[in-house]
C-alpha positions in Angstrom: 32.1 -20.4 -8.8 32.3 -17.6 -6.3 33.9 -17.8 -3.0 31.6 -18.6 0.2 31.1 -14.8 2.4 33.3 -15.1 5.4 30.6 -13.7 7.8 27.8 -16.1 9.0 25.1 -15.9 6.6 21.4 -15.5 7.6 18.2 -17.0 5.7 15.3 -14.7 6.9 12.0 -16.0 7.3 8.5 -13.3 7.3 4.8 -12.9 6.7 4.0 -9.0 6.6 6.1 -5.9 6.1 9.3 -6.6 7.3 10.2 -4.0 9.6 12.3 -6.5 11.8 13.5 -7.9 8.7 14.7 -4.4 8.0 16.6 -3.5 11.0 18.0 -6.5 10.8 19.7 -6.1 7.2 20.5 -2.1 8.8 22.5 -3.6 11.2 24.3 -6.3 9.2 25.1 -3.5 6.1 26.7 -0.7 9.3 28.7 -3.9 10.6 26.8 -3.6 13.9 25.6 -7.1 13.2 28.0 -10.0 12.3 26.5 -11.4 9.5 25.0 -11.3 5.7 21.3 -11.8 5.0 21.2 -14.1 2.3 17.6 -14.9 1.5 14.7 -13.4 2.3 11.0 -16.1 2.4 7.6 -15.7 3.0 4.8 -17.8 3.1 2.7 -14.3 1.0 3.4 -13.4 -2.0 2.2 -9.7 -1.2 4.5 -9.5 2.1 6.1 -6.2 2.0 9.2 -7.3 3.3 10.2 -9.0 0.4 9.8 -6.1 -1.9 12.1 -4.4 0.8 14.7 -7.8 0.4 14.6 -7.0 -3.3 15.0 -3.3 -2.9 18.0 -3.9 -1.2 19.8 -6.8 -4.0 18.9 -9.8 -1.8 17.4 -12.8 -3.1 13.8 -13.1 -2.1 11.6 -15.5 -2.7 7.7 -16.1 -2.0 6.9 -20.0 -1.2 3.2 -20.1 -0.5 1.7 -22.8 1.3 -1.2 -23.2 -1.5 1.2 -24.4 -3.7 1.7 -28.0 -1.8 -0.5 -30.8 -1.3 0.3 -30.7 2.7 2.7 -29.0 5.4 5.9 -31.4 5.2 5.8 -30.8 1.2 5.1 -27.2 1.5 8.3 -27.3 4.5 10.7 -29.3 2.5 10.6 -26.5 -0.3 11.6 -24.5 2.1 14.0 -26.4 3.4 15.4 -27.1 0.1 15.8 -23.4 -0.5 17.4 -22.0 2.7 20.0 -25.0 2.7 20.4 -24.0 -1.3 21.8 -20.3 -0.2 23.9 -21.6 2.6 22.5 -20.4 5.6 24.3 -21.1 8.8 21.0 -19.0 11.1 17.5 -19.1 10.3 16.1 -16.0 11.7 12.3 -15.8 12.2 11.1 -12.4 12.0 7.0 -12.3 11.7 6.6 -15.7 10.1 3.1 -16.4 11.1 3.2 -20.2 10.4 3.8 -23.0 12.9 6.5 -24.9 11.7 6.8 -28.9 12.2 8.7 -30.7 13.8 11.1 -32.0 11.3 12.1 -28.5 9.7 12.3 -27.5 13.7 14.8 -30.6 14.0 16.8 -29.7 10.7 17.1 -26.5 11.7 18.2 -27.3 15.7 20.3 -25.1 17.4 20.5 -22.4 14.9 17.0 -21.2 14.8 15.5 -17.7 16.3 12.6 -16.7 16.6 10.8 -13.9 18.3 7.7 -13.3 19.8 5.4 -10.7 21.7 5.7 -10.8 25.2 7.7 -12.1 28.2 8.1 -16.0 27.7 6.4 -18.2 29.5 4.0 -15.5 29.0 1.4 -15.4 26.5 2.8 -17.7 24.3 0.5 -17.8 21.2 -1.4 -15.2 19.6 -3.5 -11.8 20.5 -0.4 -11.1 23.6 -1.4 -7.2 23.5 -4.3 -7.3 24.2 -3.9 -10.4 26.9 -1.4 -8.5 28.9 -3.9 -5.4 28.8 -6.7 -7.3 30.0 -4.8 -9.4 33.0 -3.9 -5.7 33.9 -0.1 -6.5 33.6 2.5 -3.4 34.3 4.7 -4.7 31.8 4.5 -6.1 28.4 8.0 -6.9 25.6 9.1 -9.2 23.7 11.0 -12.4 23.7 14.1 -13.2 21.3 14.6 -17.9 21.9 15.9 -20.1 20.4 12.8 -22.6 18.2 12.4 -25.9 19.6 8.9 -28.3 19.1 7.0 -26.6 21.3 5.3 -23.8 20.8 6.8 -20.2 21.6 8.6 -22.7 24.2 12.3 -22.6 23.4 15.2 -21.5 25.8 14.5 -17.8 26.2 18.3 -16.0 25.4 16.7 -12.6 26.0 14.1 -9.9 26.6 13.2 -6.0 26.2 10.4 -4.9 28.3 7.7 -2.1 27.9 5.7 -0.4 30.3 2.0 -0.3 29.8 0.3 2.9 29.7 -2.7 4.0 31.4 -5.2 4.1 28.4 -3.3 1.7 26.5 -4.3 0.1 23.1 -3.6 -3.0 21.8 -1.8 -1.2 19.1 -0.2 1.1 20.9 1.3 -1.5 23.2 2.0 -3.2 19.8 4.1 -0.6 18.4 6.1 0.5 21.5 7.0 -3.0 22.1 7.9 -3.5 18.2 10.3 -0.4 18.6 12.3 -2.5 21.3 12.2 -5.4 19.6 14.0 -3.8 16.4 16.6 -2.7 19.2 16.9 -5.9 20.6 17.0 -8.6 17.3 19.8 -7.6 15.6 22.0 -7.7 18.9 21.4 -11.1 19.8 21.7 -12.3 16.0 24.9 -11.0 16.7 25.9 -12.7 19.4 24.8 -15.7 17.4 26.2 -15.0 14.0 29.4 -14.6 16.1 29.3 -17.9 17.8 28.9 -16.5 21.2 25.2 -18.4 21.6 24.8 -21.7 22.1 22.0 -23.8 23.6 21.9 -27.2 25.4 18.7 -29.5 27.6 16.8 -26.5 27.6 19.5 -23.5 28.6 20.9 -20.9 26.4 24.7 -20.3 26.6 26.3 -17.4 26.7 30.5 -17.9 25.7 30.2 -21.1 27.5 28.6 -20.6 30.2 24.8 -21.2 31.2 22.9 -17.9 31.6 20.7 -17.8 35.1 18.4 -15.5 33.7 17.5 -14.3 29.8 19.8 -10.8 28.8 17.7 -7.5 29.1 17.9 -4.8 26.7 18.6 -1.8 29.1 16.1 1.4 28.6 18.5 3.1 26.8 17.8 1.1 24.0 21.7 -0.2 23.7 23.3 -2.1 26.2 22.8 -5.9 27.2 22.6 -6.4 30.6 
């Protein structure tokens, strides 16, 4: 039997292309992130970012829904198969299923997630174009931690993006996914390190309650 990896290891969860799956894994292989990647689901057997897991030697794995007679069967296989690999994080990375509340309860604590715009904001889908029709200044994206409710877990942080003038939807999209490839792999970090923690609704930071979610400065680097 081989030994157990001495960093933290990560089970990734996606449904497209994986681009924040991928910078991710970048930052894990250059040691800027804390931690090993250790499996790679989807939910699509055609998602691109498994065929970038396997490019790379990790195990991937498609588990699609169809497959199961109902959600809890179709969330127990994958349940079964992150605990199989030893994951201490699940990290959700553009998995475009709503999960139930028991894998959300197995999974307490040690479960990201991000999503599209600046919680409480816009939870849900279609963000882009919400924040350009409600005329907002600013759009981003929101790294929390994955409680039962919806998009509604303690917020750790945030990278924000200024909307243009002339603005579309998939323009604001991919500026704001440019951040958010920025800002991911720093908080995993910070988890895989055990420097995040979260308890009745707050995120901790080393201990201590943060009074506000971390910003990812403009320069693209530095938490503030």
């Amino acid at each position: 039997m081989g030994s157990r990896s001495a960093k933290p290891r990560l089970a990734v969860l996606l449904s497209g292309q994986g681009s924040t799956y991928a910078a991710i894994q970048a930052a894990c292989d250059s040691g800027a992130c804390a931690a090993e990647v250790v499996l790679v689901l989807s939910d699509r057997p055609a998602a691109g970012g498994l065929a970038t897991a396997r490019d790379h030697g990790t195990p991937a794995r498609a588990i699609p829904s169809r497959d199961f007679p109902d959600r809890p069967a179709h969330e127990t296989a994958l349940m079964e198969a992150i605990d199989a690999s030893g994951a201490d994080w699940v990290v959700l990375a553009g998995y475009m299923r709503i999960l139930g509340a028991d894998f959300v309860r197995h999974y307490a604590g040690r479960m990201l997630n991000t999503h599209p715009s600046l919680l409480p904001k816009y939870r849900g889908l279609n963000t882009y174009q919400r924040a350009l029709d409600a005329g907002d200044p600013l759009h981003g994206c929101s790294i929390h931690f994955v409680t039962e409710d919806l998009d509604g877990g303690p917020v750790i942080a945030q990278a924000e993006v200024p909307i243009e003038s002339g603005d579309s939807p998939g323009e604001l999209e991919a500026r704001t996914k440019a951040r958010e490839r920025k800002l991911y792999p720093r908080i995993v970090h910070l988890a895989a390190s055990g420097r995040l923690d979260t308890r009745d609704g707050d995120v901790l930071l080393d201990g201590r309650k943060l009074q506000r979610p971390l910003r990812l400065a403009t320069d693209g680097e530095t938490l503030e």
